[in-house]
N, C-alpha and C positions, 0 to 999 in steps of 0.2 A: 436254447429252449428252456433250461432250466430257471432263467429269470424271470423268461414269460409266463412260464407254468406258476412259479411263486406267485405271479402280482396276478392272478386270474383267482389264484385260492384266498386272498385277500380281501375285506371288504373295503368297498368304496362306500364315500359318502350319500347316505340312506337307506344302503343294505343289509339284510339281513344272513344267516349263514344259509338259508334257502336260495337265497338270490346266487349266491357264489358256488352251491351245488351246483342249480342249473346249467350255468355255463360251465361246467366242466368239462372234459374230456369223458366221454361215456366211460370205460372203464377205469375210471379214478372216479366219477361219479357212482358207482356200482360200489365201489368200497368204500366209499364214504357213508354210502347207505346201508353197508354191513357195520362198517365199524368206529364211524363218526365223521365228522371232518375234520374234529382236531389232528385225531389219530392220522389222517392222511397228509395233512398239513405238515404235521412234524416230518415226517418223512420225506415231502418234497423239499421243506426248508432243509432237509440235513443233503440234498442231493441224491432222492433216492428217489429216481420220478418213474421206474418201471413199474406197472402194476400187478403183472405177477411178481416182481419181486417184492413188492409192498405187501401184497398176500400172501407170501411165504414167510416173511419175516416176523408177518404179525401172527401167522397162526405157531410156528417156532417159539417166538417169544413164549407165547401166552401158554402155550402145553409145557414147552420146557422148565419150566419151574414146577410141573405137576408130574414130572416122568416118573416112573417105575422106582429108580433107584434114589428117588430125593427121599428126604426125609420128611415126615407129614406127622402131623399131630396123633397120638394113640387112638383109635375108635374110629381114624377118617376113613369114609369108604369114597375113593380118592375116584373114583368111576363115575359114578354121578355128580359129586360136589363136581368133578370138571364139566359132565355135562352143561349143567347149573349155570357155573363160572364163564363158560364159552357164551352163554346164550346173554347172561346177561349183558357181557364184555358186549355184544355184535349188536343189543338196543340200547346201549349208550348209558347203562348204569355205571354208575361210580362205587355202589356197594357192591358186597363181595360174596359168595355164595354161605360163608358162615352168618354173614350178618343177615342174608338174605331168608335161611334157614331158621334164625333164631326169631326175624319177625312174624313168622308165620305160626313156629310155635307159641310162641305171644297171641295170636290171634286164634286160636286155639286151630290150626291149620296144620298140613301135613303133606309129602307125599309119596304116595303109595303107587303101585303098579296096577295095572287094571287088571291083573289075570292074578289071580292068589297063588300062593308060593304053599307048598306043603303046611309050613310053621304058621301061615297066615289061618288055613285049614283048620289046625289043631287047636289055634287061639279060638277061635270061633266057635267050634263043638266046646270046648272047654270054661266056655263064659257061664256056662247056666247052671255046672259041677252044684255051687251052693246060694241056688238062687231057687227060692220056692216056686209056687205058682205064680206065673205074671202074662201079662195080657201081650197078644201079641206084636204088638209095636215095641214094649218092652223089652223082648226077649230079641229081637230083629236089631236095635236099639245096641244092647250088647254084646252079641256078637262081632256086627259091624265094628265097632268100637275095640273088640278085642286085637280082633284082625289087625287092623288098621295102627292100633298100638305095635302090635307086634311085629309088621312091616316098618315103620318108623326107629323100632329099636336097631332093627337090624340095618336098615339103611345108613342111619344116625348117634349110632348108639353114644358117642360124644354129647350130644343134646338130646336126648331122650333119655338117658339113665335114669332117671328120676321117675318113671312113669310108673 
């Protein structure tokens, strides 16, 4: 089976890697569409054609190098960047949730939770401290702003120190 299964993940002459989804086997088709076809490719070519065991190995892999007790860069909050990092991994990015993170701060982008966090709160009241009179979009303007920095420190603080 395993020879068969190879030369089905294969393109033939015309095809595209769509074409060679298609005829898959439904769930090795379902993980291809989580986690690419190469990534399943590999794994049939190495003789590993079960697909829950394709799914456990790739979701092992990809946390186990994020576990608890690894070592991670100072300031990682190591919760989200995996979130981040899983998601990206499962639509077929090749970049990495740091580089993912620092294009967005580039873009003046960010992100924050929808429900405010205490410190979120505090930044907020505390935007207007020495800021005279100003009109109300102003004053909405920075707060928002405060918040949202102050989430981003906390999320990020590796890449936001600066802020």
């Amino acid at each position: 089976m395993s020879t068969a299964l190879r030369q089905t993940l294969h393109r033939q002459a015309g095809e595209d890697d769509a074409d060679v989804v298609d005829r898959m086997p439904r769930p090795l088709r379902q993980l291809a569409h989580e986690y690419g076809i190469s990534t399943v490719r590999a794994f049939v070519d190495s003789d590993v054609t079960d697909p829950r065991k394709i799914a456990f190995l790739i979701h092992n892999v990809f946390l186990g190098a994020r576990e608890p007790g690894n070592r991670r860069p100072a300031g990682s909050n190591s919760g989200l960047e995996q979130q981040i990092g899983l998601l990206l991994m499962r639509t077929g990015s090749t970049c990495g949730p740091r580089m993912f993170l620092r294009e967005l701060r580039e873009g003046g982008l960010t992100i924050a939770p929808i429900e405010p966090d205490d410190a979120m709160v505090e930044a907020s009241l505390r935007a207007l401290d020495n800021v005279g009179l100003v009109n109300r979009h102003t004053k909405h303007r920075a707060r928002l702003r405060a918040a949202l920095k102050t989430a981003a420190k906390h999320h990020f603080p590796w890449l936001w120190g600066s802020l």
